[in-house]
Structure formats: structure tokens, C-alpha cells
N, C-alpha and C positions, 0 to 999 in steps of 0.2 A: 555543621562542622566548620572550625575557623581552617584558613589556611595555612595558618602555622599553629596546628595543633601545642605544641609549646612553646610559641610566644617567640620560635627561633624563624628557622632556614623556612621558606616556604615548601611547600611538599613536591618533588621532583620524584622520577622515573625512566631510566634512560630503557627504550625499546631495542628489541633484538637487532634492529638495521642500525644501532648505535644511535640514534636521535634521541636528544633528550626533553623531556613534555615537562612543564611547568604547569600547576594546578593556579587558575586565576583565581582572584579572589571571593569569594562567596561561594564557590565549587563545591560540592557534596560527595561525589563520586571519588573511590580507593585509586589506587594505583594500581591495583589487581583489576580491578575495574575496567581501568582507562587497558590497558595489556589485552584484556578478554574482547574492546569491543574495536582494538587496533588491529586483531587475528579476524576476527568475523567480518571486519571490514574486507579482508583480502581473502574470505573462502566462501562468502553470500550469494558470490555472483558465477563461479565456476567449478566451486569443491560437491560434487553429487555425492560423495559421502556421509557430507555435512548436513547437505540441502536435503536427503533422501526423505526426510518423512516434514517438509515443509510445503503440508500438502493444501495447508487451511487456504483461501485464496486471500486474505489479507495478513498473512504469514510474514510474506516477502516487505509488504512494507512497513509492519507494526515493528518489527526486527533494524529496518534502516534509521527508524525514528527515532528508537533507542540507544543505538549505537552514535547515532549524532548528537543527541541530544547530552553525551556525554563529552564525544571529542571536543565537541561545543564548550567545556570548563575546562580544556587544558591549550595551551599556547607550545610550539615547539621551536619560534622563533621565525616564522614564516613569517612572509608579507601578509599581515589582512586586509589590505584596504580596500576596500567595499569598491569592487570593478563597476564602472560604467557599462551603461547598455552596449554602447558601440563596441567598449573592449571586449564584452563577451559576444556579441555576436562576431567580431573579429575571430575570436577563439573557436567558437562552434565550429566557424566555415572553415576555418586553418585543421582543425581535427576532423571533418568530413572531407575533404581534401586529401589529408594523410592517409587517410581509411581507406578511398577510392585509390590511391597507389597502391597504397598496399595489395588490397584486392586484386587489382589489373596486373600486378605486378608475381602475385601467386595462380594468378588464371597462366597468365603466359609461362609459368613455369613450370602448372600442372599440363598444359598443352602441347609441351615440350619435351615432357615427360613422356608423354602418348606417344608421338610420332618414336622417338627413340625403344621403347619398351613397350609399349603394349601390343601384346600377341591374342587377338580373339580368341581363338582353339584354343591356348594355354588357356586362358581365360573361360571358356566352356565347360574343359575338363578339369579346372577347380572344382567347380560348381558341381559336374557331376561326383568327385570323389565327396562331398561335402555331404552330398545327399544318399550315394552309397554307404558313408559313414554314418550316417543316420538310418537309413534303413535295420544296419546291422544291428546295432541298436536297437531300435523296434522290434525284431522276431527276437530279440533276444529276451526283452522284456516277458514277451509271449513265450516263449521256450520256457521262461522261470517260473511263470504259474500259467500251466496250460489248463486249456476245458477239459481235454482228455488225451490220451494217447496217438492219437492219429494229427490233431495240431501240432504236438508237441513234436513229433516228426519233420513234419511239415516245416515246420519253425524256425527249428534247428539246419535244417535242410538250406533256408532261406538265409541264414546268419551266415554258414562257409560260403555261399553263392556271394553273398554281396562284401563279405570282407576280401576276398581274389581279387572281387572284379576295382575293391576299393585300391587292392595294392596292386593291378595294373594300369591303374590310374595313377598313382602317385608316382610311381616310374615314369610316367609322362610328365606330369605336371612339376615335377623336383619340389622344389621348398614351395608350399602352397603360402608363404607370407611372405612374399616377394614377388606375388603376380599382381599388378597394375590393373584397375580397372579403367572403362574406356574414358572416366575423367581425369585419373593419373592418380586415384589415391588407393595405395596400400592396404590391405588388410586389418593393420594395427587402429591406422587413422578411422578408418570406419566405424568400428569396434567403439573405442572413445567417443564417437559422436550418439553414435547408436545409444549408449548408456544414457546419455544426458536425453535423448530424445524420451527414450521409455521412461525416463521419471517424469519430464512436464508434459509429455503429452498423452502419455496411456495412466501410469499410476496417478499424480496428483487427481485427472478429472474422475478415474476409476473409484478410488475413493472417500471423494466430493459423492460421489452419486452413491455406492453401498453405504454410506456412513446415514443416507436418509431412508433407504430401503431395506438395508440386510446386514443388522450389525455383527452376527456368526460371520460372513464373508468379510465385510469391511475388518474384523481384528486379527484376521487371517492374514489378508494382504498387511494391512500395516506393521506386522511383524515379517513378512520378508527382507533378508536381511540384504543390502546391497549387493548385487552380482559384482563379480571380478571383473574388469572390465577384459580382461585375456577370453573368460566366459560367455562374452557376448558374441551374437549372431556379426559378420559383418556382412552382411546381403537384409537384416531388417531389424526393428526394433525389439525382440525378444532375446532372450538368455540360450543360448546354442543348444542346451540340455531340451530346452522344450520342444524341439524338431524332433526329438525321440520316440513324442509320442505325438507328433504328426499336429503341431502347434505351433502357427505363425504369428507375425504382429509386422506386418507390412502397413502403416500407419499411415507411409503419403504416397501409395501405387494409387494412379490414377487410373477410369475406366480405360482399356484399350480404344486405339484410335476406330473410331466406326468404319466399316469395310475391311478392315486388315484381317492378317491371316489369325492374329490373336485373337482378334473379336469374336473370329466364328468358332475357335477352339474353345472361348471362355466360355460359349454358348453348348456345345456339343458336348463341355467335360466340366461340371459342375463344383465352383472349389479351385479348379486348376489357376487362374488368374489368380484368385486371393491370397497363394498358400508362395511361401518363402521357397525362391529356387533350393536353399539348401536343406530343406526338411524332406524326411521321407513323405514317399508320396502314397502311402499305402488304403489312405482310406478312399482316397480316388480309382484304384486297381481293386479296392474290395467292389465301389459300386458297377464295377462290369460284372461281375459275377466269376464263375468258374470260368479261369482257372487261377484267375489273380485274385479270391478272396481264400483266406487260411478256414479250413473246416470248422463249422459252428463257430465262428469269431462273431461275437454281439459289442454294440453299445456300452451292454451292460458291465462285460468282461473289460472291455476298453476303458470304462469311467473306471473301474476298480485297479486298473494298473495304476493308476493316474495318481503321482507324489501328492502329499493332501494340500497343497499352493495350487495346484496346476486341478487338483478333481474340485477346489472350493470354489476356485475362480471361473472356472472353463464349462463344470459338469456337475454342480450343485446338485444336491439329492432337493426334492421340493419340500418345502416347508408343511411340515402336517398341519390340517387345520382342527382345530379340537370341533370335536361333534354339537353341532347347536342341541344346548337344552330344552327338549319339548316345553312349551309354556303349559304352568298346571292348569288344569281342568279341577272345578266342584266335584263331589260325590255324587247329585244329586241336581237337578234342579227345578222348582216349581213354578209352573206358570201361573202369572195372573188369573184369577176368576172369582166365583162368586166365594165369600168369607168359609160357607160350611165344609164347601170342595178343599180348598185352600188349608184347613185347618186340619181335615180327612188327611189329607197328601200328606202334610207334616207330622200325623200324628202314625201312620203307615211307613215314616222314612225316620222319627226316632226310636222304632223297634229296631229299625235296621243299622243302625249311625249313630248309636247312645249318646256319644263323646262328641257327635258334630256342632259344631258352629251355623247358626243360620244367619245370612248374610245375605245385602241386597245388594241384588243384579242389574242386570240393565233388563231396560222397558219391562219394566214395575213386575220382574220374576224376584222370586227366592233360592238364594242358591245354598248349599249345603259342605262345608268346606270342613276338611279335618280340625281337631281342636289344634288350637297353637300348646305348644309343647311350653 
């Protein structure tokens, strides 16, 4: 394509920041073109909307190539002139520089933040209403399809218990998104982080690995549609919905420290470390037994509550394996020996197997096989 398609104005494009791009000469790429990969330029690196299902691992830079590979034929009046080693490494260290202010400069502001606002107890009793609020949730899920009658009691019984004890908690705690954690970040802000974490570091590799194992789960997960980010957990990498049903994604909790009071609890209550302070905690109160497991509550009952994102991912049913087909066996088969024996056998075995095929074995026998159809 020439650059003056008619021989006039060369082909221009002024972008939404008002900058106008000129198409250099021997260029190939639209104007629509140049538009589509000046948007992708600014949502590649922090739009999880966009990013959500760029899960291939050379996704991220087959996409950068392209999109340069275009801006590359358009000129917007900028300086090109091919920087010096020294001017960029000047530059490198002047923008690691800015970054480390920056940073030191949001440390000392969220630290500042703490000594002013952060209340531990408020901070506690978030966390419990968060997890009361999930509980309620859980019996309730249970309440709506019980095993029988005497859970569904139970259940029900369990949903007014933990929605009180939820709303005398919130009475304490006032607006639960304005409690300050002990680094100084917000509810909101976490939330937002959280999102971007559970797409690179749980879905992308989740993915990557079902897409070579189990492609029924792998097209499951790849149509989950973005979570809200208001929807997200802010205590760990999962969707706050899936605390319902007693499912975490605590992604970067490390082991607790050796000797501490955690350690020995993580040891003593199986799960209890791993599991998202604000998910219910119900399948840990089932494994004590009576009086903190709901009557007859199974696995099995548990996988069937389960939204089908959460029972494909979490609680898979096993893959049937079809039944091996026995390897056929002859009708019949005659051993080696002397020719009149031999001849006897087979003349004793086509009264019986008119239609058979005689066919030769292994170590010098006769075997006897249905006729081919």
C-alpha cells in the first residue's frame, strides 16, 4: 500500500490524547490499525479485563511485537534519534531512581497511615464478621438442598446464629472499608491487587497445566468471566463468593514461623493455616466431629453444592475410563504332533466350526478363528 493512497496528503490520524501520527512511507498498516495498537499499548500491561484470558505464556510478548511492529510505520513528530548507550543507561538509572522515591515515599505514607488509624481489634473483628458472613452463607447453601430433615434444621438453626453474631460485629466494626490493615492499605486497594494476582498467578499457570491434562476443566475455567473486582476477597487471591463454600487461594502465605503458636495450631487443626481468614470455617468444625459437624453432611453432598466453576475446578468427578477390551481368543486350537493326529483334531473341530478359518499360531500350533465376515 502507497502512502498516499491517491497520489495526495499522505495518510494521517490524530489519536484521542489529540496527537497527530503520520504514516511513513512504505507503511502498510490502517489508521484503524495504528488506533487499535496505540489502546493495547496502554491496557497490556495493567487492564486484567483485557489481559484475562492471555493465558498462552508467549501471549504477552507475541502481542508487544505486533503492536510495535506497527507504531514502528507511523512518526508523531517525536525525536527519534537513536539514543546513546550512556544516554540510556543515564535514563534507566534516573527512572530507578524516581521509582525508589516514589516507593520510599508511599512506604512512609502507608506507615503513617498505621500509627494514625490502625486499630488491631477493629481490624480482628472485620475479619470475624467477614467470616461470619460467610458461614451464613454456607448453612444456608445447606438449608436449600438438605440430605434430610433434621440438617435442614440444623442449617437453618446455624444461618440466624451466624447472621446476629454477623450484625454484632458490624456494630463494632462500623464501615468494614475503612479499616486499615497493619501495612495501611484499605480494603478497596487490596481487592484490586488481589484481582491482578489471581489472574497471573493462579489462572494463567492453572490453565497452562488443565489445557494439557483435562480439556472438560481447562474450557470451564477459560470461560470464567472476570470477577468484579468489588467481588474480590481482600484477605487473599480468590473471588469472596468462594469462601461460601469453604474455598480459599491464599497464594503467597508462607509456612508459619517454626516454634510459634501458629505452627503448633497449623499442626493440631489440619487446613486451618491454609484457609482464608475470611472464609467460613466449617469444614475444619466438621473434622472434630459432634457437635460442630451438621448431621449426615458428606463430601459428596458438599461437591454437589458446588456452582459448576468451583465443583470443575475444586471437585471434579473422575474421569471414567472405558473398560479394556479383552484380546480375542481362537475357537479352538491344535497342537503340533504327528500329521494323522493333527488331521483327526481338525477334522473333529470342522464338524464343530463349519465356517472356521484355520490359521497358524505360534510354536508350530493351529488355531481356529471365526470366518471374517
Amino acid at each position: 500500500m502507497a502512502n498516499k493512497p491517491d497520489g495526495g496528503s499522505p495518510v494521517q490520524v490524530t489519536a484521542s490524547n489529540g496527537v497527530t501520527w503520520t504514516r511513513r512511507p512504505g507503511g502498510s498498516s490502517t489508521a484503524t490499525q495504528l488506533l487499535e495498537a496505540l489502546s493495547i499499548s496502554t491496557r497490556m500491561y495493567t487492564d486484567v479485563e483485557f489481559l484475562w484470558n492471555w493465558w498462552e505464556e508467549d501471549r504477552h510478548s507475541r502481542e508487544e511485537s505486533r503492536v510495535w511492529a506497527i507504531l514502528e510505520e507511523w512518526e508523531n513528530g517525536a525525536d527519534r534519534r537513536e539514543q546513546t548507550a550512556e544516554e540510556i543507561d543515564a535514563f534507566v538509572q534516573r527512572w530507578n531512581e524516581e521509582q525508589d522515591a516514589k516507593h520510599e515515599a508511599e512506604k512512609k505514607q502507608r506507615a503513617e497511615l498505621v500509627v494514625q488509624s490502625y486499630d488491631k481489634d477493629r481490624a480482628s473483628a472485620r475479619l470475624q464478621l467477614l467470616r461470619k458472613e460467610a458461614d451464613a452463607a454456607f448453612f444456608q447453601h445447606v438449608a436449600d438442598k438438605p440430605a434430610n430433615t433434621a440438617q435442614r434444621e440444623d442449617a437453618e438453626r446455624r444461618v440466624a446464629k451466624s447472621r446476629t453474631e454477623a450484625e454484632e460485629l458490624r456494630e463494632r466494626v462500623g464501615d468494614p472499608e475503612d479499616v486499615l490493615d497493619e501495612r495501611g492499605y484499605l480494603p478497596a486497594e487490596r481487592r484490586k491487587q488481589h484481582l491482578g494476582e489471581h489472574m497471573r498467578y493462579w489462572r494463567y499457570p492453572m490453565l497452562r497445566e488443565l489445557r494439557k491434562h483435562n480439556r472438560r476443566r481447562f474450557t470451564t475455567l477459560l470461560n470464567m468471566p472476570v470477577p468484579d473486582v468489588e467481588r474480590m476477597c481482600s484477605e487473599c487471591q480468590a473471588p469472596a463468593e468462594w469462601h461460601e463454600y469453604d474455598i480459599s487461594l491464599c497464594l503467597f502465605r508462607s509456612r508459619p514461623a517454626e516454634g510459634s503458636q501458629a505452627e503448633t495450631l497449623s499442626r493440631l487443626i489440619p487446613g486451618w493455616w491454609e484457609r482464608c481468614h475470611a472464609s467460613t470455617a466449617y469444614q475444619i468444625g466438621h473434622g472434630w466431629g459432634v457437635p460442630h459437624a451438621l448431621p449426615d453432611f458428606t463430601a459428596e453432598q458438599w461437591q454437589a453444592m458446588l456452582p459448576p466453576l468451583l465443583r470443575s475446578t475444586f471437585a471434579p468427578k473422575p474421569i471414567k475410563k472405558k473398560p479394556a477390551q479383552p484380546k480375542p481368543q481362537p475357537l479352538a486350537t491344535v497342537p503340533p504332533g504327528p500329521i494323522a493326529e493333527v488331521m483327526a483334531k481338525l477334522q473333529e473341530l470342522q464338524a464343530k466350526y463349519p465356517t472356521a478359518e484355520v490359521r497358524q499360531g505360534s510354536r508350530g500350533r493351529w488355531d481356529l478363528w471365526p470366518a471374517k465376515e
